[in-house]
N, C-alpha and C positions, 0 to 999 in steps of 0.2 A: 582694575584689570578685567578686561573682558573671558572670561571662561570658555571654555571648548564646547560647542553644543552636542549632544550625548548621541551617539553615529553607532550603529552595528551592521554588520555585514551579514545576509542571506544568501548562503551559498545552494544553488540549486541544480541538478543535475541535466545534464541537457535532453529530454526525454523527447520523445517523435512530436514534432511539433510541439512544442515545450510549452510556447505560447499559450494554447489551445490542452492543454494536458490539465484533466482535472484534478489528477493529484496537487500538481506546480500552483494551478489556480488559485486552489482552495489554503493552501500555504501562505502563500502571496495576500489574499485576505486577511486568511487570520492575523497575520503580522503586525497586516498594515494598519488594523482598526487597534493593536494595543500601542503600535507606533504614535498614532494619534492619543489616545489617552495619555501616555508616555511623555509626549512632545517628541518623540526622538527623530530620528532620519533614518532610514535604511537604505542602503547601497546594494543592488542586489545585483549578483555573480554566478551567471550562469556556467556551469561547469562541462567537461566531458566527461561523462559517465565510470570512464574507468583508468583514466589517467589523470591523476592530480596532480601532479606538479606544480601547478601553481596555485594550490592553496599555499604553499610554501612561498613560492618567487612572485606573487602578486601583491605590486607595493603598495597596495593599501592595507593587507590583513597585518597592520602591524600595530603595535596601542599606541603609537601616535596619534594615527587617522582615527580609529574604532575602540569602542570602549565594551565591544567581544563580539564572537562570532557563533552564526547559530546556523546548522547544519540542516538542510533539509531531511537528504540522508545521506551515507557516504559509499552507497553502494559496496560495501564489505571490503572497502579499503580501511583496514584497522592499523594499518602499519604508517601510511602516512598521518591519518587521526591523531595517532599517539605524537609521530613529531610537530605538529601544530602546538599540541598539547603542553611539548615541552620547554615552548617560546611562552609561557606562562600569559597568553591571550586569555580571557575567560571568554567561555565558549558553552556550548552545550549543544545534544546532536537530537534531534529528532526521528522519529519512524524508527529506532532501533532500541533494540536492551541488550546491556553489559552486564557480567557478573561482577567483572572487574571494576574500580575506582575512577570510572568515567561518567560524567554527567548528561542523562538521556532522559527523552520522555517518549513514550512508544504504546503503541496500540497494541491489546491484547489478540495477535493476529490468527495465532493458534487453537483459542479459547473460542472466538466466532470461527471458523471454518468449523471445530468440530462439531457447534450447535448446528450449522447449516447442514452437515454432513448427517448429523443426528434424526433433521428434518425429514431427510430424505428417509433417512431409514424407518424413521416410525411411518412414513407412510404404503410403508412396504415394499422399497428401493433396494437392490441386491447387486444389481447391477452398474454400479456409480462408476462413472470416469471422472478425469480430470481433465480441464487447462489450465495446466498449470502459471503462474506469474515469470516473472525475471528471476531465476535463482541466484544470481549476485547479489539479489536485496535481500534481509531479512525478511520482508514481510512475504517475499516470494517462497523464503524457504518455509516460513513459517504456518502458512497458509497450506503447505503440501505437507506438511509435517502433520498437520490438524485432519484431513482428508486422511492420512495415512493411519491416527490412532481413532480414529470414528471407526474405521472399518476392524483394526485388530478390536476395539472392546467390543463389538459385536461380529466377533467371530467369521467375519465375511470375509474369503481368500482376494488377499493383492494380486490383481494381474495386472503385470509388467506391461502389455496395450492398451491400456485404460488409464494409462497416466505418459500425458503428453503434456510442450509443452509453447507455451503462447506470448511468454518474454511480456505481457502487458500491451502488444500493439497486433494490430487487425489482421493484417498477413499474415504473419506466423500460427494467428487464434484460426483461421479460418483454415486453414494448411491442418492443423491440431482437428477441428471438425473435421473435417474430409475426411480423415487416416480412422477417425472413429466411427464414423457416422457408416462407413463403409467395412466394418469387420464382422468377421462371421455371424460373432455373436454379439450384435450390437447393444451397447447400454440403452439402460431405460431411464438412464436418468444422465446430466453431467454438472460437474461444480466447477465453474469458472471465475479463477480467482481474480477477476474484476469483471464490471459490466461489461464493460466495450468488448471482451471478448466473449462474454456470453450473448452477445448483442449479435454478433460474428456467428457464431454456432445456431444462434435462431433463426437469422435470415438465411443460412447455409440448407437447414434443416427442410423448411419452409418451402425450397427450393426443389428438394428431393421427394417432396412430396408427402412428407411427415406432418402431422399435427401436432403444437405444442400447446397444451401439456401432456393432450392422451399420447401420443405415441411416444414421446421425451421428456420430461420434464428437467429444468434448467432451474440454476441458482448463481448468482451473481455476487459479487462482490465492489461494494463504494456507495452504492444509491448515487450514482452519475445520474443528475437531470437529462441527459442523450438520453435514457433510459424512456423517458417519457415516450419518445416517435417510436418507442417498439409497437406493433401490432398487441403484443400478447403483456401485461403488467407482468414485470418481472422482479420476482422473487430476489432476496439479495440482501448484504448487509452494509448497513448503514454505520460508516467510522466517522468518529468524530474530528475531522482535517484538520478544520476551519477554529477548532476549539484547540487542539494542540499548537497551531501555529501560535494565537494568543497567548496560550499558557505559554510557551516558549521562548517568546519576547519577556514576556512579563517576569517570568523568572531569569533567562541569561541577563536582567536589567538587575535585580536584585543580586545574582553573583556577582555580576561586575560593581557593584556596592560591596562587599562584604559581608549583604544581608541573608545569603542563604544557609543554610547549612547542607556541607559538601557530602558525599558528591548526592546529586538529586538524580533520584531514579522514580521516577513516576509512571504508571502502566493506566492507559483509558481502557475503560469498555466499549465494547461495539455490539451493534442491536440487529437482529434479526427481524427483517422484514418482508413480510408473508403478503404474496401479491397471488395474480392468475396462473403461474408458470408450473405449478408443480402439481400432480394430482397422484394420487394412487396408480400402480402401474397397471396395466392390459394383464398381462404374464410375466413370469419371473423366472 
């Protein structure tokens, strides 16, 4: 009797240009090189950001077809997560951490933003903004969360115009520059929680007739290869995408065996990586 060839389902968020989205990219990768290893198949399911429903009514997430399902991320819909969960699919979610008894593997997203944030400040940064990410994602929140305790354990006051936010796509980051780049008392530094919007903030800057790094210094978030066509090497942290996607396969393959021990919560590191973009401020 011929057996089922071993099939998992990558559900991925439909992000602006989804195609073309380094995040989705680099996901997509990693999967697909343990897929190979694996032998498996993957079926990937591109989703809408914030209405799922049919992780539910989509007739293939069911263990007939698939042998589990693995979450790019779920944009902080926890409530439908759990009922997937409770059609007893083996599953496991990506880009996020649970306290609770859910199986995730997730970047320590708070932990690099505050090194980055730290950067700035050793070099004599007081004046730090933000663009902020998507705060539906964890990593969005999480990354503002990290900017937020950098500046309380170095005693620097939060102002409430200094943290905008940029949802992860160009418009809204560049709209986020503008509103800062134009205040009275403008930063001398900003953290943008991925490149493409720090990428946004440079060309914006650049524009107005600011020099980066003396007059702004910038820090990014992904090490996005785009990153490369900036005029100015930019600062910015380098997360492992491409290695959690692999892990992720490679492990929801061992749930859907039996062979894990539940639930798996695993946390990567991420690397700070020190380019042309930051220097010592003018004045403070």
């Amino acid at each position: 009797m011929k057996t089922k060839p071993t099939a998992f389902a990558l559900i991925v968020p439909r992000f602006e240009d989804v195609l073309h989205s380094f995040y989705a990219s680099e996901i997509i990768k990693g999967v697909s090189l343990s897929a190979s290893h694996l032998k498996a198949d993957v079926i990937i399911h591109i989703t809408e950001r914030l209405q799922h429903e049919d992780w539910l009514s989509w007739p293939i997430l069911n263990s007939s077809y698939i042998d589990g399902i693995l979450f790019a991320d779920i944009n902080g819909d926890k409530a439908t997560l759990l009922k997937v969960i409770a059609k007893g699919i083996p599953y496991l979610v990506l880009n996020n951490h649970f306290t609770e008894n859910i199986n995730c593997i997730s970047i320590d997203n708070e932990k690099a933003a505050l090194e980055a944030m730290e950067y700035l400040i050793k070099l004599g940064h007081k004046k730090i903004a933000t663009i902020a990410g998507d705060l539906s994602t964890q990593a969005g929140k999480a990354r503002l969360k990290g900017y937020k305790e950098a500046l309380a354990k170095h005693n620097i006051p939060l102002k409430d115009e200094y943290i905008t936010i940029g949802n992860f796509l160009r418009t809204p980051a560049r709209q986020s520059a503008e509103k800062l780049l134009h205040l009275n008392t403008r930063p001398t530094a900003i953290f943008a929680a991925s490149d493409v919007m720090a990428l946004e903030a440079i060309d914006l800057a650049k524009k107005e007739g600011l020099a980066i790094p003396e007059d702004l210094s910038i820090v990014g978030f992904d090490d996005n290869p785009v990153a490369m066509y900036s005029s100015v090497g930019l600062t910015t942290v380098r997360q492992p995408i491409v290695e959690m996607g692999q892990l992720g396969l490679e492990t929801l393959h061992q749930i859907s065996q039996g062979k894990a021990k539940l639930p798996v919560k695993t946390v990567l590191p991420a690397k700070l990586v020190l380019r042309e973009s930051c220097v010592k401020p003018r004045k403070n």
